[in-house]
BAVEXLUM-157915 format. One line per 3 residues: number of its first residue (from 1); their letters; for each residue x, y, z of N, C-alpha, C, O. Coordinates in steps of 0.001 Angstrom, whole numbers, plus 524288, in hexadecimal, padded with zeros to 5 digits. Example, Ala and Ser with C-alpha at 12.3 -4.5 7.8 and 13.67 -1.06 7.14 Angstrom:
<nodes>
1 = AS = 83386:7E9C6:81E78:8300C:7EE6C:81E78:83390:7F31C:81E78:8379C:7F309:82111  83232:7F736:81BA8:83566:7FBDC:81BE4:83264:8001E:81EBE:83461:80472:81F67
</nodes>
This chain:
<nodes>
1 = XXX = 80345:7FB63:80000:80000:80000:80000:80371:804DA:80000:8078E:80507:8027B  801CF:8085D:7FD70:80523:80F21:7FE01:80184:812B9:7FFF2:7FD2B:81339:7FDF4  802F7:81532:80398:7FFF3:81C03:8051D:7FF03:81D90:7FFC9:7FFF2:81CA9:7FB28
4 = XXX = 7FD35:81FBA:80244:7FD01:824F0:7FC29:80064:828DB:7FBC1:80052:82BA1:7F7D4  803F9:829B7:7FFDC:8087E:82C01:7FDE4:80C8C:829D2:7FB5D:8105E:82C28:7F99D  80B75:82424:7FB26:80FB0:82129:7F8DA:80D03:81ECA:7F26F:80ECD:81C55:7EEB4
7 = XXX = 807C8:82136:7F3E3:8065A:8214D:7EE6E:80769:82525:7E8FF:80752:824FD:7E431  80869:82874:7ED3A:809D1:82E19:7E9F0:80E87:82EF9:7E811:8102E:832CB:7E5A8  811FA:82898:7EA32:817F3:82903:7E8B4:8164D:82413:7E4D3:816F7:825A4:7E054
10 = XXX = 814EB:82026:7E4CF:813E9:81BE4:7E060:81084:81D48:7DCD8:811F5:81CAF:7D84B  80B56:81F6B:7DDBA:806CB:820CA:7D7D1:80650:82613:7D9B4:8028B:826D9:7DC96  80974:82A22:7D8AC:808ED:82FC2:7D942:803CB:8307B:7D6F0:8007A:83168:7DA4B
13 = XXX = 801DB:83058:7D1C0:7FDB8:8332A:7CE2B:7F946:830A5:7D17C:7F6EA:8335E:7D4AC  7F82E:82BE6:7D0DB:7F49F:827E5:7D282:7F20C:82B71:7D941:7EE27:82E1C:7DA2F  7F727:82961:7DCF9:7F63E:82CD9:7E0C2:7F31A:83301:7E055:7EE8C:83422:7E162
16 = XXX = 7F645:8356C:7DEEB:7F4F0:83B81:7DFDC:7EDC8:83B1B:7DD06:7E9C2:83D2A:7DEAC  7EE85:8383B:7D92E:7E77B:837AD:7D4E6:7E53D:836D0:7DAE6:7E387:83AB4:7DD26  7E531:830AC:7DE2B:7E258:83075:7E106:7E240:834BE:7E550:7DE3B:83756:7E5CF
19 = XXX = 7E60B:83590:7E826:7E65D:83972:7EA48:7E318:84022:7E8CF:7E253:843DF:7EBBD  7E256:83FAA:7E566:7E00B:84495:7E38E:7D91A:843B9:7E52C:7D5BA:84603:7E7B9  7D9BF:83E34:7E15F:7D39E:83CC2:7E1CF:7D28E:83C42:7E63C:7CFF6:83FF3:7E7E7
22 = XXX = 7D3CB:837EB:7EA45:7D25A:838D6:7F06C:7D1B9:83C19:7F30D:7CF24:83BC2:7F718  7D439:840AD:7F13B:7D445:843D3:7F406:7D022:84A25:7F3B2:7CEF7:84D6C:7F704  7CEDB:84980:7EDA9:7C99B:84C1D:7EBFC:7C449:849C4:7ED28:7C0A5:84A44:7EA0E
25 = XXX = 7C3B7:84679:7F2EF:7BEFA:84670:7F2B5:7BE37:8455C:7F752:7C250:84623:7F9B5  7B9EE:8436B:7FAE3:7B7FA:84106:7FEE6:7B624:83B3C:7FE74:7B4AF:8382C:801DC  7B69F:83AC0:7F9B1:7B04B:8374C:7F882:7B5DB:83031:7F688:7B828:82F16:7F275
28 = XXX = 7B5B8:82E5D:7FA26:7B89E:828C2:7FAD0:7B59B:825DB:7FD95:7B235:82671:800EF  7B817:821CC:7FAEA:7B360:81C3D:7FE46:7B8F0:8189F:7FFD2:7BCB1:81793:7FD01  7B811:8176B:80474:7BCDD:813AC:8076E:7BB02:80EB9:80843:7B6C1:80E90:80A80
31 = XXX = 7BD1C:80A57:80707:7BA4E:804DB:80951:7BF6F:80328:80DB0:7C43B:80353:80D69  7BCF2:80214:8104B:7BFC6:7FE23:814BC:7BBD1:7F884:81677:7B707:7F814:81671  7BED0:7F5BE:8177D:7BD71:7F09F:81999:7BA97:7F00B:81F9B:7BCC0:7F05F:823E4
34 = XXX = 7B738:7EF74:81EDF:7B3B6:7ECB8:8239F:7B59C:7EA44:826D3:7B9CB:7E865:8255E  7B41E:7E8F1:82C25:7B687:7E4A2:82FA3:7B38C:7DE71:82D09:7B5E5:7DA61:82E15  7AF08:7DE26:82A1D:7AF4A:7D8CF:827AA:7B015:7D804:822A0:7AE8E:7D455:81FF0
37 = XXX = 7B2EB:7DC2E:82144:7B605:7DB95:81B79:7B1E0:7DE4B:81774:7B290:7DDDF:812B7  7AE8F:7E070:81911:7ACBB:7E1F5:8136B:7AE4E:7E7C4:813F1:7AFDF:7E9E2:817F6  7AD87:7EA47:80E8E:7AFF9:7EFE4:80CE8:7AC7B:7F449:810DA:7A897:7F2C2:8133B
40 = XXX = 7ADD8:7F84E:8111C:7AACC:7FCDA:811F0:7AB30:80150:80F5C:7AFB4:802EE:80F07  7A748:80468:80CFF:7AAC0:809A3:80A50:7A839:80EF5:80DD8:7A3A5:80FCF:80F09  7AC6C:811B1:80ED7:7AAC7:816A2:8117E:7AC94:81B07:80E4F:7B076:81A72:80B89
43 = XXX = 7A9FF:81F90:80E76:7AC50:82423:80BE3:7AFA6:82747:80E3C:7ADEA:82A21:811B2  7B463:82776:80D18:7B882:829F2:80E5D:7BB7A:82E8A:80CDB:7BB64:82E99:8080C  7BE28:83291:80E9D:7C093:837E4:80E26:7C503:83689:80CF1:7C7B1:8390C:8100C
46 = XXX = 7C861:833A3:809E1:7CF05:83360:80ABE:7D1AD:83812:809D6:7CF86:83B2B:806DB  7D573:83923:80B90:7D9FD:83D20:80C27:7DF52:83BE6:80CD6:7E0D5:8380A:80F46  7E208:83EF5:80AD4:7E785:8401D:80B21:7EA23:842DC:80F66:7E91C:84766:8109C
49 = XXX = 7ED1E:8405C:8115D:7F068:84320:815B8:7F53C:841E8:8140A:7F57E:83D83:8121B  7FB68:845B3:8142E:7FF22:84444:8132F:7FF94:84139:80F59:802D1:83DAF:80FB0  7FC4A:841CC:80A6A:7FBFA:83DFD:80628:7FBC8:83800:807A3:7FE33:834A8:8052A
52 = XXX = 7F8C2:83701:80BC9:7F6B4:831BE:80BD9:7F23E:83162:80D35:7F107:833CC:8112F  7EDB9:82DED:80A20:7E89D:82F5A:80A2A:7E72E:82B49:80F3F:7E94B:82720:81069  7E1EC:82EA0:81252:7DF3C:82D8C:81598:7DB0C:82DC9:816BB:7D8BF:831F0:815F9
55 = XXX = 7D839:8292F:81922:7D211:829D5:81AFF:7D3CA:82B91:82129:7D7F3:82CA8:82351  7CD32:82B23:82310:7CB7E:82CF9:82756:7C6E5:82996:82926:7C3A1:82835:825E6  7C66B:82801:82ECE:7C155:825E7:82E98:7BEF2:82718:83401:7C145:82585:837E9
58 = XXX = 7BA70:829CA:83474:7B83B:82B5C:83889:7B96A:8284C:83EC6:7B8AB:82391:83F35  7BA79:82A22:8415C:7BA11:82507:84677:7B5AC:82121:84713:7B110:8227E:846E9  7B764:81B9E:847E0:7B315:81911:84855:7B193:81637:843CE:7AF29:81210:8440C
61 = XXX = 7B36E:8191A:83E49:7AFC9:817B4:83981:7B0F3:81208:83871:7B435:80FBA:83B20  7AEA4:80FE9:834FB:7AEEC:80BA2:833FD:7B2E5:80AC5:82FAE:7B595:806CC:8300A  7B39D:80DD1:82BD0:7B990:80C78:827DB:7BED8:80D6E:82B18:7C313:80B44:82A5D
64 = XXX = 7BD2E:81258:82FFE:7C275:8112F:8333B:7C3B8:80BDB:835FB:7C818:80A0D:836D5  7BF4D:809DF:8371B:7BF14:80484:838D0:7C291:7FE9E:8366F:7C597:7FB57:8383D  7BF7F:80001:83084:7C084:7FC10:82CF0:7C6C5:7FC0C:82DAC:7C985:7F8C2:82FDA
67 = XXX = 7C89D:8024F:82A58:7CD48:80094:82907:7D289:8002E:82E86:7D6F7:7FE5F:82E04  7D0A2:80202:8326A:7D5A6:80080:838D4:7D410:7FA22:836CF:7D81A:7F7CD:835A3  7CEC3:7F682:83610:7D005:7F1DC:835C3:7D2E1:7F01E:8307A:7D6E4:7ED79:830AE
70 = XXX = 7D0C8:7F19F:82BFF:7D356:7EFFF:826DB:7D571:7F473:823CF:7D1A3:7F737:822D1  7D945:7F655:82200:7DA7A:7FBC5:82074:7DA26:7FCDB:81AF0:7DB5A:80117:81900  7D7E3:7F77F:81787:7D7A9:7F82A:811A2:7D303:7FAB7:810EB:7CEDA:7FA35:81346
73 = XXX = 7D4AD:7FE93:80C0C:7D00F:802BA:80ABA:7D057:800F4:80514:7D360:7FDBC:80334  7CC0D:80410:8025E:7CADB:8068D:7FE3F:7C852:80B30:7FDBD:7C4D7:80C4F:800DC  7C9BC:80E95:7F9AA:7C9A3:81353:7F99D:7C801:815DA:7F5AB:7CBE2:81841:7F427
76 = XXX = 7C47F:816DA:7F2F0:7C294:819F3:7EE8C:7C015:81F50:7EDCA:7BBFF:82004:7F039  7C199:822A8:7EB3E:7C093:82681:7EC67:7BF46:82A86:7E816:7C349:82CB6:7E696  7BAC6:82C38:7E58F:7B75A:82DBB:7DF46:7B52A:83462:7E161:7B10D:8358A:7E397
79 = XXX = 7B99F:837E2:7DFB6:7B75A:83DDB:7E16E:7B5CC:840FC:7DDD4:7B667:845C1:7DDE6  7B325:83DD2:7D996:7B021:83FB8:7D568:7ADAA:843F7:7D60E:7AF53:8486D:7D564  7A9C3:842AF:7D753:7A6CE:845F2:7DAFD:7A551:84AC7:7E073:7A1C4:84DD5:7E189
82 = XXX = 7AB55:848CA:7E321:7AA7D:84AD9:7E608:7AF39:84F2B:7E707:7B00A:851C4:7EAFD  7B22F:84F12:7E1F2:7B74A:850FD:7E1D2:7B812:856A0:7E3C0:7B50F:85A49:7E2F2  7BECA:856D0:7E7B9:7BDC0:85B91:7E920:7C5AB:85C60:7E9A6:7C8D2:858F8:7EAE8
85 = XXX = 7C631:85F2D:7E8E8:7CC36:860D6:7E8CC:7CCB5:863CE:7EBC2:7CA1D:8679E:7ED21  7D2F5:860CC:7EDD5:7D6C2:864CD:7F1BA:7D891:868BE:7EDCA:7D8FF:8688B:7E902  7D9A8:86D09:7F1E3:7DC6C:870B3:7F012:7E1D5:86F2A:7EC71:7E4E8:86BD7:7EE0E
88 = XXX = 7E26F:87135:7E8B7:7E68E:86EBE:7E408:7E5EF:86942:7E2C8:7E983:8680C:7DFCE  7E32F:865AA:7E3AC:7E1B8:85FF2:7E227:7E139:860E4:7DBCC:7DEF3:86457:7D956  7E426:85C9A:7DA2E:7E1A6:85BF6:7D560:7DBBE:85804:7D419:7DB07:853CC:7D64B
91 = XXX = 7D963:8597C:7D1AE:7D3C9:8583D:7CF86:7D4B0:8508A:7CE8C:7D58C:84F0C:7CA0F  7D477:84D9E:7D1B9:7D474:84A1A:7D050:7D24B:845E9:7CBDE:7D3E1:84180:7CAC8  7CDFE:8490E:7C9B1:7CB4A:84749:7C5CA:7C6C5:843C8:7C7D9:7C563:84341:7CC6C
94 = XXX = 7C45F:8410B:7C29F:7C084:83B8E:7C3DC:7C306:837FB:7C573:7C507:834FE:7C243  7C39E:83746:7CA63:7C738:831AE:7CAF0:7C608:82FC6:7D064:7C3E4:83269:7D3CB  7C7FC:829EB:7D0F1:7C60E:82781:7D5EE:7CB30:82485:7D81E:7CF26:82351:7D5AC
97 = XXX = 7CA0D:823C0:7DD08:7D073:821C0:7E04E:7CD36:81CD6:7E0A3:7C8AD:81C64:7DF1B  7D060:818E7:7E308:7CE17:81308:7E5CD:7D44B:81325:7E727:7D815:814E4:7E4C4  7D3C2:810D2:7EB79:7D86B:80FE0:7EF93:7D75B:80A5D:7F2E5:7D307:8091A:7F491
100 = XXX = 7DC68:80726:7F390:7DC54:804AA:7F7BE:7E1E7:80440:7FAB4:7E64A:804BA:7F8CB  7E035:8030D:800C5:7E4AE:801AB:80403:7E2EF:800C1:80948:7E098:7FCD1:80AC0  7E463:8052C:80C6D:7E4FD:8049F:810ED:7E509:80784:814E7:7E852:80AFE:81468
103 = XXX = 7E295:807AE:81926:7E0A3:80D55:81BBE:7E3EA:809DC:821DC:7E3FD:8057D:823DD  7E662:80F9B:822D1:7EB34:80F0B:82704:7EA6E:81367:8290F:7EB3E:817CA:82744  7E844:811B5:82E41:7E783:814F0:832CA:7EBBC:819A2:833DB:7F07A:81936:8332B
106 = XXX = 7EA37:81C37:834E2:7ED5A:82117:8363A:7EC53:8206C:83D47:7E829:81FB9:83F95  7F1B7:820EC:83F73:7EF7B:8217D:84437:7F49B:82573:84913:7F50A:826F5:84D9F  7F735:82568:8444A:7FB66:829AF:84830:7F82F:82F28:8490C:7F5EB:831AB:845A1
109 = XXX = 7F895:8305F:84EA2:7F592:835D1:850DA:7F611:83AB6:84CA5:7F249:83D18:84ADF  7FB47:83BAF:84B76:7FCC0:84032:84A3C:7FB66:83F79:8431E:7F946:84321:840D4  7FC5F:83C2D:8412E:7FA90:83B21:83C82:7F5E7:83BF0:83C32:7F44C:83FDD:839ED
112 = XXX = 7F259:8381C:83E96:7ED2A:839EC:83DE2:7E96C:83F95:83FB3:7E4CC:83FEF:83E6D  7EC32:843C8:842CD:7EB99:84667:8444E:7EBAB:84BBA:83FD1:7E8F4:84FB2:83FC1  7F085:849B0:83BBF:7F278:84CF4:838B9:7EE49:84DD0:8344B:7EC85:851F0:83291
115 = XXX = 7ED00:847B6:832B1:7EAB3:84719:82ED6:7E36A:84842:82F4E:7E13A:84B9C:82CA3  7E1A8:84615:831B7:7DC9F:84868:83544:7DBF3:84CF1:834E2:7D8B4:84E0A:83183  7DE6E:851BE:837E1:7DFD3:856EB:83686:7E124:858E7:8314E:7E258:85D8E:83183
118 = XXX = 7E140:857BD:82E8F:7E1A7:858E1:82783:7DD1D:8584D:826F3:7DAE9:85C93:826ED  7D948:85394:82640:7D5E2:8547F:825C3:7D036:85608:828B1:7CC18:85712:8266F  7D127:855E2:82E63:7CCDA:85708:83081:7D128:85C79:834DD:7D4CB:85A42:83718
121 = XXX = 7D0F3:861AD:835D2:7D370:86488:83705:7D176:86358:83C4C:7D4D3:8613A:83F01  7CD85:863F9:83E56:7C9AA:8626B:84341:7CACF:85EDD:845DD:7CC27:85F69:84A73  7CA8C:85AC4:843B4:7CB65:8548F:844E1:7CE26:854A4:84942:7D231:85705:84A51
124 = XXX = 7CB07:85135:84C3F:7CEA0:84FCD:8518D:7D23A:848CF:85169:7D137:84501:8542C  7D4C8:8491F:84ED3:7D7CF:8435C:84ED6:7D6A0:83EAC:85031:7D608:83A67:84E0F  7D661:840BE:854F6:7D5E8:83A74:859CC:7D037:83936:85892:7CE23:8360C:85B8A
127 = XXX = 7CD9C:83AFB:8550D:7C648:8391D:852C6:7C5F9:83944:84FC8:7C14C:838E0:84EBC  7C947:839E0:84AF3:7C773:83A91:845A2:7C6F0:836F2:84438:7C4E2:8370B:83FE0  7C820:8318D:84640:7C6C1:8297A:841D3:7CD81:82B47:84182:7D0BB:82DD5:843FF
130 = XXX = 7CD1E:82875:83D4A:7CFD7:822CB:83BC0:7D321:8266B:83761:7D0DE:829FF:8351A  7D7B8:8256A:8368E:7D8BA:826B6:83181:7DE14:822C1:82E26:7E1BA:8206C:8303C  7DCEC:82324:8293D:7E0C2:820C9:826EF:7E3EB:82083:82151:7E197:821DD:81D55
133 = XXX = 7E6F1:81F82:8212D:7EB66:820B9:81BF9:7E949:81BA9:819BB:7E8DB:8178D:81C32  7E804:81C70:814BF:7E810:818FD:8103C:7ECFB:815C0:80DCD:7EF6F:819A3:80C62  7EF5D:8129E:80CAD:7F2AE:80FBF:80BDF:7F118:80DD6:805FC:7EDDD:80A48:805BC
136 = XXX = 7F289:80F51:802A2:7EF26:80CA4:7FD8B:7F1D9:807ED:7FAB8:7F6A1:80780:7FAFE  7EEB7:80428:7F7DA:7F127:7FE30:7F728:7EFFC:7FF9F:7EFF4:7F25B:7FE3D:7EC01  7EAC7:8034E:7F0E6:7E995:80447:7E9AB:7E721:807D7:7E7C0:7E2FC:8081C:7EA2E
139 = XXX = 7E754:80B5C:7E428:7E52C:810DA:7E31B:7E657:81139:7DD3A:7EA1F:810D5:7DA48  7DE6E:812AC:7DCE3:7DDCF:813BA:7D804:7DA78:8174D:7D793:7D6DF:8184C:7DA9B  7DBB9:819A4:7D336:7DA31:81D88:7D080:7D759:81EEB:7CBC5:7DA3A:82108:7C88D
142 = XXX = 7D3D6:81E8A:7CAB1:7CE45:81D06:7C7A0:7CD6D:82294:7C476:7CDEC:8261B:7C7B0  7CC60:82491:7BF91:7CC15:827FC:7BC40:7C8EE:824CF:7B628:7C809:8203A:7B502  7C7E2:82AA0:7B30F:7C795:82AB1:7AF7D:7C906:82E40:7AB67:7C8A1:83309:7AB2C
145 = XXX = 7CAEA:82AB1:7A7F5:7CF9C:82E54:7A3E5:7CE79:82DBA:79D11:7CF55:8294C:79B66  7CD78:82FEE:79ADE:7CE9B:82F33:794A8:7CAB7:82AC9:79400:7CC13:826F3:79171  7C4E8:82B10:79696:7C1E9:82639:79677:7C221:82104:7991B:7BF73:81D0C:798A7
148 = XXX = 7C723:8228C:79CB4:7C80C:81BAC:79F0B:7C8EE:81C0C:7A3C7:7CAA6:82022:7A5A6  7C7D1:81766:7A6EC:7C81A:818C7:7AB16:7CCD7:817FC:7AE0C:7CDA4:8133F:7ADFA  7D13A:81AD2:7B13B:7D568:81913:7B1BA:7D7A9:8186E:7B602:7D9D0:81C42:7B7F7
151 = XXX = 7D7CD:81383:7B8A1:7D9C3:81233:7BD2B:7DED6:81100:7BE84:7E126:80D54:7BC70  7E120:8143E:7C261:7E597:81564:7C1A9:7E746:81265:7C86B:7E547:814B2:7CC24  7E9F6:80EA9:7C963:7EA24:80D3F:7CF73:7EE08:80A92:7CEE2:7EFBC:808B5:7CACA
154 = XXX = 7F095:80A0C:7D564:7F60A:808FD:7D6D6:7F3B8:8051C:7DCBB:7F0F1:80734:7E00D  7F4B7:801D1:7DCF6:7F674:7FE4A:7DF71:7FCD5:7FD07:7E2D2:80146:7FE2D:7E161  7FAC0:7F9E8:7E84E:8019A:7F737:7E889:802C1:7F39C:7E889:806CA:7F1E9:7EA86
157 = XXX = 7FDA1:7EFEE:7E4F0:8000D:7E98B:7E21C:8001D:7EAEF:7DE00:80135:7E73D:7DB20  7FF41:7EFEB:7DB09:7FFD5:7F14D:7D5EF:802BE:7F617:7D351:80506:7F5B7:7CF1A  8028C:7F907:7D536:804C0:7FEBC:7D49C:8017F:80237:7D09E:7FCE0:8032B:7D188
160 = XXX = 803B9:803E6:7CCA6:7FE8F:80955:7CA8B:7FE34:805AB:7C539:801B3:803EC:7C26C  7F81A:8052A:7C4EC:7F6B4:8053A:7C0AB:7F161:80865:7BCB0:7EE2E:80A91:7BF8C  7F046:808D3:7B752:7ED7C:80E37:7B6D5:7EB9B:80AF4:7B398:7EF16:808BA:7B122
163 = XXX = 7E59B:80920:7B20A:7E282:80697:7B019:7DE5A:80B2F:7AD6A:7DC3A:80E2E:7B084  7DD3E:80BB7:7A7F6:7DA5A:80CF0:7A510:7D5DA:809C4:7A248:7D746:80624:79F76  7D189:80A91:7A2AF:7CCDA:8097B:7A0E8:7C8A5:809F4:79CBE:7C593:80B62:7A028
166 = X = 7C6AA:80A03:799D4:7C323:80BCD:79694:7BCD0:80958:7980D:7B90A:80AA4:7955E
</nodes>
């Protein structure tokens, strides 16, 4: 598995595409695993801290639950619709992320203190849930180009590959 900062050193373009896209929207759906194995999907906010992407999960919630027991995710994320840009962001276009890996607790004080505070200024730490760094195993990147559809994804039993469609 690679962070995503170590993605940004192996699939620079790939990266920064998803990175752009994740990051123009709200609107993600996360699956985590159940305690009797079946899927769950919740809607999720991911974010960037220090260029490594992260969820959040309310105290108590139940995907914070899932993943302290099983930490494999999936991750998809379509801001068609709901698209909205950072300041200097580039326009990510029509395009969709799908991600998998691994959600790894954050639990050093001062870390999570840091990161919490970026995004919630208010936030009192010691209550905000659960939080965690994504670890990714596979990331793709879904478009349409010149009529076709073009899937562009990197793996780490495979590495980058870019599949065109008609």
């Amino acid at each position: 598995m690679a962070s995503f900062v170590e993605l940004d050193m192996l699939v620079p373009e790939l990266a920064g595409r998803a990175r752009a896209i994740l990051s123009s929207t709200t609107n993600a759906v996360l699956g985590t695993i159940r305690r009797d194995g079946t899927p769950r999907l919740s809607g999720i906010d991911p974010f960037f801290y220090d260029g490594e992407l992260h969820i959040g999960s309310m105290p108590g919630a139940r995907k914070g639950q899932d993943l302290r027991r099983d930490p494999r995710v999936a991750l998809h994320c379509i801001p068609w619709e709901s698209r909205r840009l950072q300041d200097g962001a580039d326009d990510p276009g029509d395009a969709d992320v799908k991600l998998s890996g691994e959600a790894v607790l954050v639990t050093d004080p001062v870390v999570l203190r840091a990161i919490w505070t970026s995004v919630q200024p208010d936030a009192e730490t010691e209550s905000a849930g659960d939080l965690f760094a994504i670890d990714v195993r596979s990331l793709t990147v879904i478009s349409v180009a010149d009529d076709q559809l073009v899937i562009d994804s990197w793996s780490t039993a495979d590495g980058r590959h870019v599949v065109r469609r008609t």
